[in-house]
Biotite code that builds the C-alpha atoms (Angstrom):
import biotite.structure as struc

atoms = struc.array([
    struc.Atom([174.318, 11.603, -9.330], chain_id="A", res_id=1, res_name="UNK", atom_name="CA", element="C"),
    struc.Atom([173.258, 14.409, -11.561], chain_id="A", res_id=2, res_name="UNK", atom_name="CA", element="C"),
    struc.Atom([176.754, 16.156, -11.037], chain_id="A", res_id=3, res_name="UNK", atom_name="CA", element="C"),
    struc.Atom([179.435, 14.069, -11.659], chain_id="A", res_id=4, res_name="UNK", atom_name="CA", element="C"),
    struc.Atom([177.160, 12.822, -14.997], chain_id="A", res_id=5, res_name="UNK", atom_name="CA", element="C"),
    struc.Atom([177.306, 16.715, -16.136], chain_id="A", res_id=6, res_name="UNK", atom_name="CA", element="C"),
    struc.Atom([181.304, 16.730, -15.408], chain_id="A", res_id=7, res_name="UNK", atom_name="CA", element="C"),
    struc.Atom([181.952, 14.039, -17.367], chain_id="A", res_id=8, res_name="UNK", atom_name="CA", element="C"),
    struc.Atom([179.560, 15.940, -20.122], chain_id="A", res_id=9, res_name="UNK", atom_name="CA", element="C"),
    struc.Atom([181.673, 18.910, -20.100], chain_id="A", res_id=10, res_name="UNK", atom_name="CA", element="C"),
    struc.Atom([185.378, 16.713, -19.998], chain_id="A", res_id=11, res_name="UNK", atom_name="CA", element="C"),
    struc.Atom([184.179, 15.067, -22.869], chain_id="A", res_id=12, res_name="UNK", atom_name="CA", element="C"),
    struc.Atom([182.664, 17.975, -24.965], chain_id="A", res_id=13, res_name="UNK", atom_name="CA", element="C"),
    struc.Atom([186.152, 20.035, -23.695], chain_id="A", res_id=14, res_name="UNK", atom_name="CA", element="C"),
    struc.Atom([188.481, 17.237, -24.801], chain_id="A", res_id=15, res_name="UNK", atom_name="CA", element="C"),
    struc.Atom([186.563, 17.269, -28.102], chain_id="A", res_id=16, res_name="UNK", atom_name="CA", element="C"),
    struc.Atom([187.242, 21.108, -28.582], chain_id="A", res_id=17, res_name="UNK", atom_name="CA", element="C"),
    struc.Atom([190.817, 20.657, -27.827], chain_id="A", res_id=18, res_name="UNK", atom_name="CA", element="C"),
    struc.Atom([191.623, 17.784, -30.233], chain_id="A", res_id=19, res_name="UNK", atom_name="CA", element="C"),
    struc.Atom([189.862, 19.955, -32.840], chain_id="A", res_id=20, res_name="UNK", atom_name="CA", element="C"),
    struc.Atom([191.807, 23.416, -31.821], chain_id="A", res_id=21, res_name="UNK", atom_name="CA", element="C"),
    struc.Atom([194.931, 21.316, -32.073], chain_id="A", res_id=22, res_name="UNK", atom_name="CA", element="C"),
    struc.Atom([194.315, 20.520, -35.685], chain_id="A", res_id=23, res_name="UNK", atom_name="CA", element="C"),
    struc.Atom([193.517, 23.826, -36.352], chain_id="A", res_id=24, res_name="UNK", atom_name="CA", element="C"),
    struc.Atom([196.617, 25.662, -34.689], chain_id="A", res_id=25, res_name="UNK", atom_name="CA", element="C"),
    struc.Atom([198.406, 23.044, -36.679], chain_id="A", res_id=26, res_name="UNK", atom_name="CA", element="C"),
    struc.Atom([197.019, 24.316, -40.131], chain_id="A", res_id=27, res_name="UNK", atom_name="CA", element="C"),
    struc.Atom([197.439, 28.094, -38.798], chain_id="A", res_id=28, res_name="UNK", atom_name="CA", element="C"),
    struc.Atom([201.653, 27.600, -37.893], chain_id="A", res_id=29, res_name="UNK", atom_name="CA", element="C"),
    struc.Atom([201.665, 25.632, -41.315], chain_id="A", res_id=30, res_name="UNK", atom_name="CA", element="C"),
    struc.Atom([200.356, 28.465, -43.242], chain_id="A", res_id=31, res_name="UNK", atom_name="CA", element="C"),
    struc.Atom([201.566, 31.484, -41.350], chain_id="A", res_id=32, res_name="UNK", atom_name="CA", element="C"),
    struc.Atom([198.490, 32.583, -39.902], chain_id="A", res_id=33, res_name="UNK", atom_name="CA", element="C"),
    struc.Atom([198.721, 34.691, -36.612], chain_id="A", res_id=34, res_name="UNK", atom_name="CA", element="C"),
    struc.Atom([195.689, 34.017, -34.616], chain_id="A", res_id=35, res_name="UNK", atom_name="CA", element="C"),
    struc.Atom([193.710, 36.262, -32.254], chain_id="A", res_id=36, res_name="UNK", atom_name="CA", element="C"),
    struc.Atom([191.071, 35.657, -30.131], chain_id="A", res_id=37, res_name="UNK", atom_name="CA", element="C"),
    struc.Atom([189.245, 38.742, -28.506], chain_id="A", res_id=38, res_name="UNK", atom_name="CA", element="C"),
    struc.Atom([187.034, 38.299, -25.251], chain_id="A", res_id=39, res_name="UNK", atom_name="CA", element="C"),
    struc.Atom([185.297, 40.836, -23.304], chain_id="A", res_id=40, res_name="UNK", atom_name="CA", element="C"),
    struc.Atom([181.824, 41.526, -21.755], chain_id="A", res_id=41, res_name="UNK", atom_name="CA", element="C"),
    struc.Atom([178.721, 43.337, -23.988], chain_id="A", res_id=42, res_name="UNK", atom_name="CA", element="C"),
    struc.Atom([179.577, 47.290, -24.695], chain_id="A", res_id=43, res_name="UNK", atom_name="CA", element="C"),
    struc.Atom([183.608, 46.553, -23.968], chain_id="A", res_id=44, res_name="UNK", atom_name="CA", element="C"),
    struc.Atom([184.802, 48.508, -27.475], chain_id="A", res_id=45, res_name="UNK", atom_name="CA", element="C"),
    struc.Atom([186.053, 45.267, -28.854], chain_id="A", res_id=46, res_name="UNK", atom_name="CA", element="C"),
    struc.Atom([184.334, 45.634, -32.380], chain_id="A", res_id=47, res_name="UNK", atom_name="CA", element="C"),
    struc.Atom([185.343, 49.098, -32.614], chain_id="A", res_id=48, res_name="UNK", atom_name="CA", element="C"),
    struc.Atom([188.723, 48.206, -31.699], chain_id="A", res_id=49, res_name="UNK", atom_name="CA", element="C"),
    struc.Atom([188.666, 45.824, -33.934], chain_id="A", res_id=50, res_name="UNK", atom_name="CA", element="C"),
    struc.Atom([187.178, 47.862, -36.630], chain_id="A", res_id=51, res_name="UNK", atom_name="CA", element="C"),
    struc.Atom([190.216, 50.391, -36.190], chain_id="A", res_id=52, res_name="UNK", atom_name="CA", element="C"),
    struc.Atom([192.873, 47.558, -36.169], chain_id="A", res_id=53, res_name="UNK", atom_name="CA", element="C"),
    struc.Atom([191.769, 45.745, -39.403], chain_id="A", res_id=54, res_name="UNK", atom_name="CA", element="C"),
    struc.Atom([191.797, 49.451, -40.351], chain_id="A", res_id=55, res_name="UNK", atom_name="CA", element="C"),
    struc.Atom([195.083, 49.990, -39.612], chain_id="A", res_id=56, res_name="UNK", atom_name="CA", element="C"),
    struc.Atom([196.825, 46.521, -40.535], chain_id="A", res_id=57, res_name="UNK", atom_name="CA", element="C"),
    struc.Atom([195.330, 46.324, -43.836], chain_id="A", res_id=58, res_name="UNK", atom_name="CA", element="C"),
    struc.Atom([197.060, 46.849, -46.880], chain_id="A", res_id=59, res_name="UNK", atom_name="CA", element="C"),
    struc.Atom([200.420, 46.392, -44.557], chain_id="A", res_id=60, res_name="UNK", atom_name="CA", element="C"),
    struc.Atom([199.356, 42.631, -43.661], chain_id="A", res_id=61, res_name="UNK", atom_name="CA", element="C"),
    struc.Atom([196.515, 40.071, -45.313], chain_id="A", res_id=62, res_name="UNK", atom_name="CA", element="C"),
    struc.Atom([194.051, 40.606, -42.573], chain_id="A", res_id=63, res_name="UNK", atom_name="CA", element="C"),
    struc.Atom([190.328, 38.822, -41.620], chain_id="A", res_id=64, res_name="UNK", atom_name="CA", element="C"),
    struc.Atom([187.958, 38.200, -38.963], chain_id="A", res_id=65, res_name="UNK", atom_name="CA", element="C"),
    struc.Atom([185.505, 35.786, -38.000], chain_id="A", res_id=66, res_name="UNK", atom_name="CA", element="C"),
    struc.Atom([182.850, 37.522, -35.612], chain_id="A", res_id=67, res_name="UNK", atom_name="CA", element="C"),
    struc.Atom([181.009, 35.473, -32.942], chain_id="A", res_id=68, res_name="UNK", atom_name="CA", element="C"),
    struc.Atom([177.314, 36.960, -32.515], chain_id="A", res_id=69, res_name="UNK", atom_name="CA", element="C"),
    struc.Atom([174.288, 35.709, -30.746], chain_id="A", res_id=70, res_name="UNK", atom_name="CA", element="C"),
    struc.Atom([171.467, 37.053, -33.373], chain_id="A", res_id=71, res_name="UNK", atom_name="CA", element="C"),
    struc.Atom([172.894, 39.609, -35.936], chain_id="A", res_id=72, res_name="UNK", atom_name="CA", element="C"),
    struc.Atom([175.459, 40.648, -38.307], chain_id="A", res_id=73, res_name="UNK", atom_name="CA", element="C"),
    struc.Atom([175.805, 44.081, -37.675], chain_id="A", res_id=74, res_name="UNK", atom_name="CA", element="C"),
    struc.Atom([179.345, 43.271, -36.471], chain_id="A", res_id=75, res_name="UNK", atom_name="CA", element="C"),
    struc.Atom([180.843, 41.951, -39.638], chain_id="A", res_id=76, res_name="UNK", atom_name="CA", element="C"),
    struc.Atom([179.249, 44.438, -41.516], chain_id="A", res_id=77, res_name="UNK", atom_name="CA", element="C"),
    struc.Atom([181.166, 47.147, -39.360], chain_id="A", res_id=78, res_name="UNK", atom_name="CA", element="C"),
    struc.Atom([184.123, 45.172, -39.220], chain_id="A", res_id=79, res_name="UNK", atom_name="CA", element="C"),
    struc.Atom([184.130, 45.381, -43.909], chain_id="A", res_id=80, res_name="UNK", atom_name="CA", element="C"),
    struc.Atom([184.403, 48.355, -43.141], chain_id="A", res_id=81, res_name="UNK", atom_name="CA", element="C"),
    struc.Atom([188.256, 47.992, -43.247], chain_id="A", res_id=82, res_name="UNK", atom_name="CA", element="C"),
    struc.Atom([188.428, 46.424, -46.510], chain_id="A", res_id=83, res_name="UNK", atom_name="CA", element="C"),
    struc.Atom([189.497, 43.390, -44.934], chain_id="A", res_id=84, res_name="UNK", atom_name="CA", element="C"),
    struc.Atom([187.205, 40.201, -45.466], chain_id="A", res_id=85, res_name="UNK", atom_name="CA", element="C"),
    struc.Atom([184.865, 39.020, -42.391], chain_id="A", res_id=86, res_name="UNK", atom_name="CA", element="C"),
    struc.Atom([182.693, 36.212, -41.923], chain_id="A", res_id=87, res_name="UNK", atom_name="CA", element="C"),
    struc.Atom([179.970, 35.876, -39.407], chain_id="A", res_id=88, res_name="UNK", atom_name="CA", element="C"),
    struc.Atom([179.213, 33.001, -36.448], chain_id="A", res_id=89, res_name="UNK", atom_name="CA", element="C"),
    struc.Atom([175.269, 33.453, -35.433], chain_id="A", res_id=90, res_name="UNK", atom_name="CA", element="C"),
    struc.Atom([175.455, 31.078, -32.195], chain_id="A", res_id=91, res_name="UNK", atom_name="CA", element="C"),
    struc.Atom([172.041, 31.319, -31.850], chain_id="A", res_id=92, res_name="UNK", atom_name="CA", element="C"),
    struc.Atom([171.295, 30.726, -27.964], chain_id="A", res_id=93, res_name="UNK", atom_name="CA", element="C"),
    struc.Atom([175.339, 29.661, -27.644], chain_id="A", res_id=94, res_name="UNK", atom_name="CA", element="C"),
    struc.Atom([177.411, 31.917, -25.440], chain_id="A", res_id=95, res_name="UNK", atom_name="CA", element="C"),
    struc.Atom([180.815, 30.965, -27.056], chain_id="A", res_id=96, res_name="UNK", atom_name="CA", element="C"),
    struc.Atom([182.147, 29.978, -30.054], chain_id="A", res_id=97, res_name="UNK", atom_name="CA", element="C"),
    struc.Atom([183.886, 26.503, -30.492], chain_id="A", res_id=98, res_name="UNK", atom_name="CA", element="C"),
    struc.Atom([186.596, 25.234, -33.007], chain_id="A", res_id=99, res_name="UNK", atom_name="CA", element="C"),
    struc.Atom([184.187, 23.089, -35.169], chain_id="A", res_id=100, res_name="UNK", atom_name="CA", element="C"),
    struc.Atom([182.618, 26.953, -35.630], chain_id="A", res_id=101, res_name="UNK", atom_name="CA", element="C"),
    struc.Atom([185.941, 28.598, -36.478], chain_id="A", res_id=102, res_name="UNK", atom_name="CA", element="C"),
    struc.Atom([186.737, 25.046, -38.575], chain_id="A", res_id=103, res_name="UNK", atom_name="CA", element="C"),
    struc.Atom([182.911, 25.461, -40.087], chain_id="A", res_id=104, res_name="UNK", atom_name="CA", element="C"),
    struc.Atom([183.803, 29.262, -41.284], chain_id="A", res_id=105, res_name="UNK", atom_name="CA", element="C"),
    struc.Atom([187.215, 28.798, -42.757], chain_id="A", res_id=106, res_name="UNK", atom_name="CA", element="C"),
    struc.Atom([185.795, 26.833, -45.682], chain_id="A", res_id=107, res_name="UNK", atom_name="CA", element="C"),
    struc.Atom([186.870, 28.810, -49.010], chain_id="A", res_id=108, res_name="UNK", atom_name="CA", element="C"),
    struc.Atom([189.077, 30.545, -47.425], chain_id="A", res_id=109, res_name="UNK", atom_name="CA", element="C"),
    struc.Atom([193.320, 30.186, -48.568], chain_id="A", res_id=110, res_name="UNK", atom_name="CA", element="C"),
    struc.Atom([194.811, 30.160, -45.324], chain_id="A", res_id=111, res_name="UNK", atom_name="CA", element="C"),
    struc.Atom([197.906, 30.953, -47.495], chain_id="A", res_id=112, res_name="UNK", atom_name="CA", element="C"),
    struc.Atom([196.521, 34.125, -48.370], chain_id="A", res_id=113, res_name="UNK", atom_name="CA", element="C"),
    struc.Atom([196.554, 35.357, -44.584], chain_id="A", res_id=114, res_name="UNK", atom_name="CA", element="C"),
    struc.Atom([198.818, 36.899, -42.423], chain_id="A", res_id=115, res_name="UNK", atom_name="CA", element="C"),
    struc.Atom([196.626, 37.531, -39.545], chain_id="A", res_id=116, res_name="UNK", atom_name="CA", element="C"),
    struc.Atom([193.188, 35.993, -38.677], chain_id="A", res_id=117, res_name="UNK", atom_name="CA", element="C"),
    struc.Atom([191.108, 37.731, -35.602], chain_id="A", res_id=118, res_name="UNK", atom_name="CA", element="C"),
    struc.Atom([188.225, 36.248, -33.566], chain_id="A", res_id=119, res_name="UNK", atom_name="CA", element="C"),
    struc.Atom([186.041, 37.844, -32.021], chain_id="A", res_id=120, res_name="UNK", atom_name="CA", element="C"),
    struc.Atom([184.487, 36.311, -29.728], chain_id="A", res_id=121, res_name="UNK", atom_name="CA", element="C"),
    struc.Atom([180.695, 36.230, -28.177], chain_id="A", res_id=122, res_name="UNK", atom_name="CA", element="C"),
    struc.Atom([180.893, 38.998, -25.635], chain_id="A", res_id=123, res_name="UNK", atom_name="CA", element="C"),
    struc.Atom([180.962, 37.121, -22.479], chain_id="A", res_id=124, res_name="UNK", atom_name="CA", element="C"),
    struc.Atom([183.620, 36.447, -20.109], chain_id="A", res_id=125, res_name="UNK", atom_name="CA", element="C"),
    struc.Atom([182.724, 33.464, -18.440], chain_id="A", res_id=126, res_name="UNK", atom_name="CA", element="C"),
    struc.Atom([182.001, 30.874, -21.498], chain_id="A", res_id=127, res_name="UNK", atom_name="CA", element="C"),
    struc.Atom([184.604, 31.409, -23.428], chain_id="A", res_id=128, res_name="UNK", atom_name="CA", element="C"),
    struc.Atom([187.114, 30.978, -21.436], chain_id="A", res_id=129, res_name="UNK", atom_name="CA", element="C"),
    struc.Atom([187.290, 26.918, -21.274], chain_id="A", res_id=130, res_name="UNK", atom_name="CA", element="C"),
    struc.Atom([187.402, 26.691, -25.517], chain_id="A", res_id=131, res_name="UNK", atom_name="CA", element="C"),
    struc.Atom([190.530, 26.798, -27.050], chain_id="A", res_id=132, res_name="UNK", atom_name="CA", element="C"),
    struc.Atom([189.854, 28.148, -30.384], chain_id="A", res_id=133, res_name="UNK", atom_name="CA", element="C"),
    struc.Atom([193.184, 27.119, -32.336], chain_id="A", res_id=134, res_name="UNK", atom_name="CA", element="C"),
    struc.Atom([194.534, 30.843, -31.431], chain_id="A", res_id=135, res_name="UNK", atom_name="CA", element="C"),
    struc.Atom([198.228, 31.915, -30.874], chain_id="A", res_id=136, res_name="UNK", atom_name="CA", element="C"),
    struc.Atom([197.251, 34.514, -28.213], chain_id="A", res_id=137, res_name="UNK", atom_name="CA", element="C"),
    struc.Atom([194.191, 35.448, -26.689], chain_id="A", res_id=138, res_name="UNK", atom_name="CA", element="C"),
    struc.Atom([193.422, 39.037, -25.785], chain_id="A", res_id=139, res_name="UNK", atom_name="CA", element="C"),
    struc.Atom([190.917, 40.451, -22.865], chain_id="A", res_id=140, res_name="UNK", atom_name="CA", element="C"),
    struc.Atom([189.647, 43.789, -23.622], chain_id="A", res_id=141, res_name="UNK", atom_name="CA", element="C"),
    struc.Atom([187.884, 45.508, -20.664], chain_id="A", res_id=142, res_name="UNK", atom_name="CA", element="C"),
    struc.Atom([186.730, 49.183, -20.548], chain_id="A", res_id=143, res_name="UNK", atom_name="CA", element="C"),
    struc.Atom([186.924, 51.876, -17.943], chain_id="A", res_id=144, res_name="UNK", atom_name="CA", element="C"),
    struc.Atom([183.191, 52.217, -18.016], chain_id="A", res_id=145, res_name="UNK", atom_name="CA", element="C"),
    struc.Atom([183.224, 48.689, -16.371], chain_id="A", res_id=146, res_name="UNK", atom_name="CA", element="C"),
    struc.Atom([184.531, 49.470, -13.059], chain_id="A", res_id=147, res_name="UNK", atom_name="CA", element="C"),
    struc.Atom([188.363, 47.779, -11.520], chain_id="A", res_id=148, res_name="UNK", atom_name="CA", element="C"),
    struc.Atom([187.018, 44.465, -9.825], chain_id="A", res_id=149, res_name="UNK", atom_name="CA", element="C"),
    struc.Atom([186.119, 42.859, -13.513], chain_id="A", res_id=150, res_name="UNK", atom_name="CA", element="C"),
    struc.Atom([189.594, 40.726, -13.014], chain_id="A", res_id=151, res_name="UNK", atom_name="CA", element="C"),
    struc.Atom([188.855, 39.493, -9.557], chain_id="A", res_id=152, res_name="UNK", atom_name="CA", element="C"),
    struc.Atom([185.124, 39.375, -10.632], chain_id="A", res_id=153, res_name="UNK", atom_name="CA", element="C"),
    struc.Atom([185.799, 36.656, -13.589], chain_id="A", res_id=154, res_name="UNK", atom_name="CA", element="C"),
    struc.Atom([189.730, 35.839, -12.933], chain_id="A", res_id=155, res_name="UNK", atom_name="CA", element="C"),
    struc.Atom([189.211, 32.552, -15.405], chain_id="A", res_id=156, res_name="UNK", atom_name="CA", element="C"),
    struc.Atom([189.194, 34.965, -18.681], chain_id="A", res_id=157, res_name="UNK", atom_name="CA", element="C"),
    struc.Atom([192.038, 37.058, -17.254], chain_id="A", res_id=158, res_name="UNK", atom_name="CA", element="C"),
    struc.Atom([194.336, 34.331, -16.257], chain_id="A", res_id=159, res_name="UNK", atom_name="CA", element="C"),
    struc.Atom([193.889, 32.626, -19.743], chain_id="A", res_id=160, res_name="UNK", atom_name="CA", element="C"),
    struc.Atom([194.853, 35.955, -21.270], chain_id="A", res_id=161, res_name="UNK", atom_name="CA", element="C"),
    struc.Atom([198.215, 36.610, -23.047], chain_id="A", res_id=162, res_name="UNK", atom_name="CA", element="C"),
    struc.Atom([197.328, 40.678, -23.322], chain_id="A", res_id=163, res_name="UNK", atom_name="CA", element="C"),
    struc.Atom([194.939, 43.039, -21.455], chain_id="A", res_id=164, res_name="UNK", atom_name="CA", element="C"),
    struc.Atom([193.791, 45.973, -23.621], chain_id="A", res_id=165, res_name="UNK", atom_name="CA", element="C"),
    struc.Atom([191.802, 48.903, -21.461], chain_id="A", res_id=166, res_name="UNK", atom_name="CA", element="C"),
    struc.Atom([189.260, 50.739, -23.641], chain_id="A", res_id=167, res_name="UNK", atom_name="CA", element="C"),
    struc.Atom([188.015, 53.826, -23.669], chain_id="A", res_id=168, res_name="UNK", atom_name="CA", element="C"),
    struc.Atom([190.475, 55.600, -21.352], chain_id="A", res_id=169, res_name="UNK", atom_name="CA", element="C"),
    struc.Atom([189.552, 59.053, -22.698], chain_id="A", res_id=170, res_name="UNK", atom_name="CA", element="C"),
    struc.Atom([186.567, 58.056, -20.248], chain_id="A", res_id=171, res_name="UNK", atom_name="CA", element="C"),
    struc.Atom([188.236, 57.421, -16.918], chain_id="A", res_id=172, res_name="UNK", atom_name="CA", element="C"),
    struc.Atom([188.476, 60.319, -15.594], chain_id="A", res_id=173, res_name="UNK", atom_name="CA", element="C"),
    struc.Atom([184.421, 61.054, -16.205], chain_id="A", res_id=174, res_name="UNK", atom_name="CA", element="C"),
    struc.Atom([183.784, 57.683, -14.696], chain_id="A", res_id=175, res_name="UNK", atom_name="CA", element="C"),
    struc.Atom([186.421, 58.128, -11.818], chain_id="A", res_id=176, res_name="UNK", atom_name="CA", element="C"),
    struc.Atom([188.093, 55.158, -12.904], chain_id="A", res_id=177, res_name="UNK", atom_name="CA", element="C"),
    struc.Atom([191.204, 54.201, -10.859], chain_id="A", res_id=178, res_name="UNK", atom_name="CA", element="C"),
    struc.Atom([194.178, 52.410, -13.396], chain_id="A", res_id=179, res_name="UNK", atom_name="CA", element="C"),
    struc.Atom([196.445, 51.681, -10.795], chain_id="A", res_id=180, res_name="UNK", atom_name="CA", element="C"),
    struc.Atom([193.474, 49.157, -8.973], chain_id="A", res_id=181, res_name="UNK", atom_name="CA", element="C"),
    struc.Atom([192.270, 47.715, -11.705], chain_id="A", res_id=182, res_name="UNK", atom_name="CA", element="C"),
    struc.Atom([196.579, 47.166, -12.704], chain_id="A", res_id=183, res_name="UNK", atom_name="CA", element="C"),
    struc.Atom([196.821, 45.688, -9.210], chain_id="A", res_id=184, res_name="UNK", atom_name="CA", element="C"),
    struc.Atom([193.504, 43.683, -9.638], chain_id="A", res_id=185, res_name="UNK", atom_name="CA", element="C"),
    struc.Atom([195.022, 41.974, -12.551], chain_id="A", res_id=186, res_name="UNK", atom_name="CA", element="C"),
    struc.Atom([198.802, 41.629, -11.346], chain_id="A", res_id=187, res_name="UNK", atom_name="CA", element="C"),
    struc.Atom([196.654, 39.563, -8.099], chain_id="A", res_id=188, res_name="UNK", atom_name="CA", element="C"),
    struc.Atom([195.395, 36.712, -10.722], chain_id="A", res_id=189, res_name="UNK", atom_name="CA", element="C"),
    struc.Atom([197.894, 37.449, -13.242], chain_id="A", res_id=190, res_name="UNK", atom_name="CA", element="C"),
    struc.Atom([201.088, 38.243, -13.030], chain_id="A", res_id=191, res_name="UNK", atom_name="CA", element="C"),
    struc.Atom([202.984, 40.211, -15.281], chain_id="A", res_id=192, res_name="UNK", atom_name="CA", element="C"),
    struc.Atom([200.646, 39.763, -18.277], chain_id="A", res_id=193, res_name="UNK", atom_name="CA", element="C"),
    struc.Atom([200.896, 42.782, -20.524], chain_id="A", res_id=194, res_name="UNK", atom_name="CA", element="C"),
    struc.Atom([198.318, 45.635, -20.051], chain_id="A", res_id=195, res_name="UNK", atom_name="CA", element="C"),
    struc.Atom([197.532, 48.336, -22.661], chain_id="A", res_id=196, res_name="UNK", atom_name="CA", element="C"),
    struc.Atom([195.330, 51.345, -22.505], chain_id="A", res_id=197, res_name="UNK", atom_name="CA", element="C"),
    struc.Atom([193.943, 52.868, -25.423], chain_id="A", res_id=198, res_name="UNK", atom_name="CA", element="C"),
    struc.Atom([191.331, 54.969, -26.764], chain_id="A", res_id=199, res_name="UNK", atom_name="CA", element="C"),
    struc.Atom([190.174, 54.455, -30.107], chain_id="A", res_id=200, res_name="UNK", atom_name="CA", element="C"),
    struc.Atom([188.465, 57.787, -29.963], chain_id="A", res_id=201, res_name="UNK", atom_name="CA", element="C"),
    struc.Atom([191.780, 59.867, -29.411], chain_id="A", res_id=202, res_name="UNK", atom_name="CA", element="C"),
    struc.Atom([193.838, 57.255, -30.623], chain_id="A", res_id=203, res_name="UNK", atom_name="CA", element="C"),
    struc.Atom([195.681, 57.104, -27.446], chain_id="A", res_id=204, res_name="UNK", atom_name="CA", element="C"),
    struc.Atom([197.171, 53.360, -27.101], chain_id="A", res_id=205, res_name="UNK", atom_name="CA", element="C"),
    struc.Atom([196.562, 52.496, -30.641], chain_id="A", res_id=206, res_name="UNK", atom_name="CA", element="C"),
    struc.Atom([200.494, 52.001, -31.818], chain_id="A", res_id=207, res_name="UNK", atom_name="CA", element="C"),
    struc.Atom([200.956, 50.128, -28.641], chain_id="A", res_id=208, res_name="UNK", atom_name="CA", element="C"),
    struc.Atom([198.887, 48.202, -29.127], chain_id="A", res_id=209, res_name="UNK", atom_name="CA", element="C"),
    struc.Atom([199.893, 47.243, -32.895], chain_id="A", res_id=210, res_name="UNK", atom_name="CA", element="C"),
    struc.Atom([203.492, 46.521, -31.819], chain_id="A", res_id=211, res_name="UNK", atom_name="CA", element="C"),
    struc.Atom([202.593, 43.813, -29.323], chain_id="A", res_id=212, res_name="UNK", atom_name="CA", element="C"),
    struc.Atom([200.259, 42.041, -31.897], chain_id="A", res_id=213, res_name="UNK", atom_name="CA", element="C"),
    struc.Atom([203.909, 42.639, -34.260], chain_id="A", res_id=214, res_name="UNK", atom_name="CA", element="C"),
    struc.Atom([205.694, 41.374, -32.053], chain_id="A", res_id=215, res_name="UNK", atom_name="CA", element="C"),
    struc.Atom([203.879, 38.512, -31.018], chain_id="A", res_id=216, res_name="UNK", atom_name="CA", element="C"),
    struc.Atom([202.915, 37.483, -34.662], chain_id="A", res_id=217, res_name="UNK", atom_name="CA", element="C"),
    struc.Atom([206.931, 37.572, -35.260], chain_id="A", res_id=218, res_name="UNK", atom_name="CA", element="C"),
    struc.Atom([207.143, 35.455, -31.762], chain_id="A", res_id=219, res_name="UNK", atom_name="CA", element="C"),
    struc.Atom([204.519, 32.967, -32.954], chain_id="A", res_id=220, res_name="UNK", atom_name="CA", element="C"),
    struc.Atom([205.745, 32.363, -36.446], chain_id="A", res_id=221, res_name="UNK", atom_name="CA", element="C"),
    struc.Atom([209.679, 32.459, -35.247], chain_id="A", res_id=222, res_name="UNK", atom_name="CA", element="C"),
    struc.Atom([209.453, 29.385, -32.533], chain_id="A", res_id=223, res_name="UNK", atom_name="CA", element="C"),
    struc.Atom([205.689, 28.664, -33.093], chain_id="A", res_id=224, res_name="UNK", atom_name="CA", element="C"),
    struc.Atom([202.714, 28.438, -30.336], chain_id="A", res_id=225, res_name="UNK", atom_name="CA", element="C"),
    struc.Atom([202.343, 26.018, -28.224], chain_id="A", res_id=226, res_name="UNK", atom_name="CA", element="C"),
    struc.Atom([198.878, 24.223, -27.330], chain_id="A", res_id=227, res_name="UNK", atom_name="CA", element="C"),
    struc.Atom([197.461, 25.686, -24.180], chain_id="A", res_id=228, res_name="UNK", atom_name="CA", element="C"),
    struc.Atom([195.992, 22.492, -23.539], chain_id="A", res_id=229, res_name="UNK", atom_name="CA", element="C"),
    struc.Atom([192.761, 21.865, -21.367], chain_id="A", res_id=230, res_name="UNK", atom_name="CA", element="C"),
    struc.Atom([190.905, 25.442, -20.265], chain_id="A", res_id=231, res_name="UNK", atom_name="CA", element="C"),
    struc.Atom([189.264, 22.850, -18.023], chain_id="A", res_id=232, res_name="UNK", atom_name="CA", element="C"),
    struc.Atom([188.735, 24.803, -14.995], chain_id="A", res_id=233, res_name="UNK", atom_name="CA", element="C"),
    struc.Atom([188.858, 28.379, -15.875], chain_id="A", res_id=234, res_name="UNK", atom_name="CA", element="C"),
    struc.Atom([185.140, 29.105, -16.156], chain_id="A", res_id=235, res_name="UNK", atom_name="CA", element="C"),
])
């Protein structure tokens, strides 16, 4: 009895998140706000690539970031760095974040005043992955140093992804990492979803990488995003 009990637990606290992160991608579209959610495991390069993004987008676009962390801020205070202004989620024992977080954090903030808004994400690539954060793509950053099988490991996050960035390529060939398996690992649960490699070390990847999140932003706010609905399933 204990099982279906925790399912309807989960479809209620999902369904909850959603109606929430509906309201929120409303507000976003209404005030021009491209938003980005980053996921990846612990020790992926997503702050750093972060760091070097806000780094590069600011001054050229109104840029921010809410950072998901389980204990610290060392994150955010990286991530000001850039210039650009970041806010902090401590989730305490939480492995995710969830819109009434991201809803929590906006307060003060002139959504007017933005361009584009990044999340990042607690690193973890199985919770997640069910919460719909309000976001007009979501982004999966894996690095070389964790081996080709991550996508067939924990397809949920990959499947839910609109872009796959690689990190720290200038690694691969130290680590004998193979980019044509782990390009055919994620073509098997994903299907022409774009894949970018980059090293924020070298630099190598970097303008890609800032065209697609141009282009999509000028996607986004052209036709607008529509909700992704229920993750339901995905974890």
């Amino acid at each position: 009895m204990a099982t279906p009990r925790l399912l309807e637990i989960r479809k209620g606290v999902l369904s909850k998140n959603d109606r929430l992160a509906a309201g929120l991608r409303a507000r976003f579209l209404q005030s021009g706000v491209f938003v980005v959610n980053l996921l990846s495991s612990p020790g992926a390069g997503k702050t750093r690539l972060l760091e070097e993004t806000l780094r590069r987008m600011h001054g050229r676009l109104r840029v921010a970031a809410i950072v998901g962390d389980l204990a610290t801020d060392n994150d955010a205070q990286r991530l000001a760095r850039s210039g650009a202004p970041v806010r902090q989620i401590q989730t305490g024992d939480m492995c995710h974040l969830e819109a009434h977080l991201i809803e929590q954090h906006l307060e003060g903030w002139n959504l007017d005043e933005l361009d584009v808004l990044f999340i990042e994400n607690v690193g973890n690539l199985v919770c997640p992955t069910g919460y719909d954060l309000g976001e007009a793509a979501r982004v999966v950053i894996l690095s070389v140093t964790e081996g080709e099988d991550k996508p067939l490991k924990y397809p949920g996050a990959f499947i839910s992804a609109d872009c796959i960035v690689v990190t720290k390529i200038d690694l691969a060939e130290a680590v004998e990492f193979d980019m044509r398996a782990v390009e055919a690992n994620i073509a098997a649960v994903h299907p022409g979803v774009p894949v970018i490699s980059t090293s924020v070390r070298t630099g190598a990847g970097l303008d890609d990488w800032i065209a697609w999140l141009d282009a999509r932003r000028y996607e986004t706010m052209a036709v607008g995003t529509p909700s992704p609905g229920s993750r339901e399933g995905l974890t």
